[in-house]
C-alpha positions in Angstrom: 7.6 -1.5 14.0 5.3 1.6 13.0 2.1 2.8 13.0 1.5 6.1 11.9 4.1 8.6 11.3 6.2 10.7 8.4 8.4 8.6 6.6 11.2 9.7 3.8 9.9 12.2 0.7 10.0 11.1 -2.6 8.7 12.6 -6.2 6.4 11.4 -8.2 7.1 9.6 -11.8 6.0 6.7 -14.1 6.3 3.3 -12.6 5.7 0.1 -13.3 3.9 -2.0 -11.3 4.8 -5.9 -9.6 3.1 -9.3 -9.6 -0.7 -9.1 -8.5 -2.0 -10.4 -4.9 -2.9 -13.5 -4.2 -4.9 -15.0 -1.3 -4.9 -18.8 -0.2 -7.1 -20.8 -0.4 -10.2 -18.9 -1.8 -11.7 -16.0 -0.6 -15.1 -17.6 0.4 -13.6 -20.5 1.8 -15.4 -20.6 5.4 -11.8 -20.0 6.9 -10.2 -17.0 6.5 -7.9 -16.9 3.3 -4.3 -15.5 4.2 -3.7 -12.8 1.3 -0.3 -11.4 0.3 0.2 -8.6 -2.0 3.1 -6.2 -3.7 3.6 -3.3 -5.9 7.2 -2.5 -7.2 7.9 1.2 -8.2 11.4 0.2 -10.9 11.8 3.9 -11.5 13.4 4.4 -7.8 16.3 2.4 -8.8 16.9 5.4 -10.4 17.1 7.6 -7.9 18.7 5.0 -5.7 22.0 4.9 -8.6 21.6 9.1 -8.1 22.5 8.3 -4.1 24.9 5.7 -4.7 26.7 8.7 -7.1 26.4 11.0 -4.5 28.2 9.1 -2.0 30.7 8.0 -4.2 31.4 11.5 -5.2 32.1 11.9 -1.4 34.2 9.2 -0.8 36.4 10.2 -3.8 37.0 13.9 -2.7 37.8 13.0 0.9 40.4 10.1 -0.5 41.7 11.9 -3.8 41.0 15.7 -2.9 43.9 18.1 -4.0 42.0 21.0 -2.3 44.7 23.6 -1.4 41.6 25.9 -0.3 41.6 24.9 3.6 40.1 21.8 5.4 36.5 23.3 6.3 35.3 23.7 2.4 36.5 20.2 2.0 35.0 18.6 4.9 32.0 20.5 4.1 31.6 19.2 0.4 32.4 15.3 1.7 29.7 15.7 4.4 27.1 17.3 2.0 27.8 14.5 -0.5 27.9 11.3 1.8 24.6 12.6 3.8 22.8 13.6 0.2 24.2 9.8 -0.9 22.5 8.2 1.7 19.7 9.9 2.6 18.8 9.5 -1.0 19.7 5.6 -0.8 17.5 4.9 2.1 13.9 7.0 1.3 14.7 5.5 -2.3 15.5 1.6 -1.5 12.9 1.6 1.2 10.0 1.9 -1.0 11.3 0.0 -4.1 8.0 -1.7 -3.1 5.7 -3.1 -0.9 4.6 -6.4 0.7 1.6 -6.6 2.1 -0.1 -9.1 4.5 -3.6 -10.1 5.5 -5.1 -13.2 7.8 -7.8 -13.4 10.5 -6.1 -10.9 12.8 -4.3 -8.3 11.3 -2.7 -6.4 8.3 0.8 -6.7 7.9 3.0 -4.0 5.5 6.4 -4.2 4.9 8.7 -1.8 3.1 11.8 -2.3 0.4 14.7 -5.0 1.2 14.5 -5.4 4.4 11.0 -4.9 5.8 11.4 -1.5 7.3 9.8 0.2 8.2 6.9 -2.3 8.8 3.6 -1.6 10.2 1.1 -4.2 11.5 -2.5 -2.6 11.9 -5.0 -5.7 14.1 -8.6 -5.7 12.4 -9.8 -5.1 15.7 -9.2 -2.1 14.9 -10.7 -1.8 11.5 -14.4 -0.5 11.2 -14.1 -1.1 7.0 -11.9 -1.1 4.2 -12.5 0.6 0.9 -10.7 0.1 -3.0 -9.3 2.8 -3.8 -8.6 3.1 -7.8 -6.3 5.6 -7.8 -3.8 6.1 -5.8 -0.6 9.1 -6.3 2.3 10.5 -4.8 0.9 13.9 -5.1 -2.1 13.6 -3.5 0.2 12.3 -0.4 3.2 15.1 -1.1 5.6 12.2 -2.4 6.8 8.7 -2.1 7.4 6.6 1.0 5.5 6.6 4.6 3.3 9.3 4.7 1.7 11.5 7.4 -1.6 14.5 6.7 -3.5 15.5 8.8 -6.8 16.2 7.1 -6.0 12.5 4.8 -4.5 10.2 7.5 -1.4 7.5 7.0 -0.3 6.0 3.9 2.4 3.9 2.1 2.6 4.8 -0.9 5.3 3.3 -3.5 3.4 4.1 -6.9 0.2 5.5 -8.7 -2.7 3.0 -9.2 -5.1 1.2 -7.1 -4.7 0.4 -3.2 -7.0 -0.1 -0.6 -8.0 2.9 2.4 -8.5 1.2 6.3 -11.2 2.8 8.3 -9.8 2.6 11.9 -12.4 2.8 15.1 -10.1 6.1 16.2 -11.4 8.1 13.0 -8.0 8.0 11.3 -7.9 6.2 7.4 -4.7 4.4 6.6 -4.0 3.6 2.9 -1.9 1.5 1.0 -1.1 1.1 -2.9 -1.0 -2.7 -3.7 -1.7 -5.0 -6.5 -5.2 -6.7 -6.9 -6.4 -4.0 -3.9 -10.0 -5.6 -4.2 -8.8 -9.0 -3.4 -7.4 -7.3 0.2 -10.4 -5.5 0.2 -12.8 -8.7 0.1 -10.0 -10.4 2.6 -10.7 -8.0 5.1 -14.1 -7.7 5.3 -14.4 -11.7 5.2 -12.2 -11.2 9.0 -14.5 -8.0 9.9 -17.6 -11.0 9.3 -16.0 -13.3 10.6 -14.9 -11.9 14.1 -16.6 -12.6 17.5 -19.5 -9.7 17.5 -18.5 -8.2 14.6 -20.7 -7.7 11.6 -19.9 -7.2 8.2 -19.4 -4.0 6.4 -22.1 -2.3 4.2 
């Protein structure tokens, strides 16, 4: 589990987004609807066959090599390769896209394949949420789990909308999804709805 720190770098391209968000039941139902969202970024799968060449380049010149030059170039070249390979895998597979998850308690967002790395934000926490309609890798410095100091925390796995959390702490904590307003109205239905909460302006 994470909550706020510098994840893998990525650059910025076209994408397409995935399917919208969709909360259950409806959003003014007097219990709290349980929203789930995504966006898919299909370009990374690019990047991610770029790492899977990379390693594979590594794995063939420490099987095949004919090198005659000495060991240390070699082991060198296989090193650089396997390490490029993966690293590229891992910050590219890992935010292929995101899933996102709202109910009475907390916000739930979970990168690529596997989930990871996930962060769970309780609206206890939260003093608002705001839409965000545009949303891009460069304002952030790139793709993935991202850290600034004078922005705050973000996930970020394309350009287009999201939604920004306004934490109690000061800090902001954004995240590119499908239907973002949806989230948006989820979350401020649970700020209302809390014990001595009120909603947001």
């Amino acid at each position: 589990m994470r909550d706020h720190s510098t994840g893998p770098q990525g650059h910025e391209g076209d994408e397409k987004t995935g399917a919208a968000g969709s909360p259950s039941p409806a959003d003014g139902a007097e219990d709290l609807a349980v929203w789930t969202g995504r966006a898919t970024n299909r370009v990374q799968w690019l990047l991610a066959a770029a790492g899977a060449a990379c390693l594979a380049l590594g794995v063939e010149l420490a099987v095949d090599s004919a090198w005659t030059s000495g060991l240390a170039p070699l082991v060198m070249a296989v090193v650089g390769c396997v390490a490029a390979g993966l690293l590229m895998l891992y910050g590219t597979l890992a935010f292929v896209h995101v899933a996102v998850r709202v109910d009475r308690e907390a916000l739930e967002v979970r990168c690529g394949h596997i989930g990871v790395p996930r962060t769970r934000i309780l609206l206890a926490h939260v003093v608002d949420a705001d839409f965000a309609p545009r949303v891009t890798p460069r304002q952030w410095g790139g793709w993935g789990y991202r850290w600034r100091p004078e922005k705050g925390t973000a996930v970020v796995v394309r350009r287009g909308e999201g939604f920004v959390l306004r934490l109690g702490d000061g800090r902001t904590f954004t995240v590119t999804v499908d239907d973002a307003e949806s989230a948006v109205r989820v979350i401020r239905q649970a700020l209302r709805l809390a014990p001595g909460r009120k909603a947001p302006a």
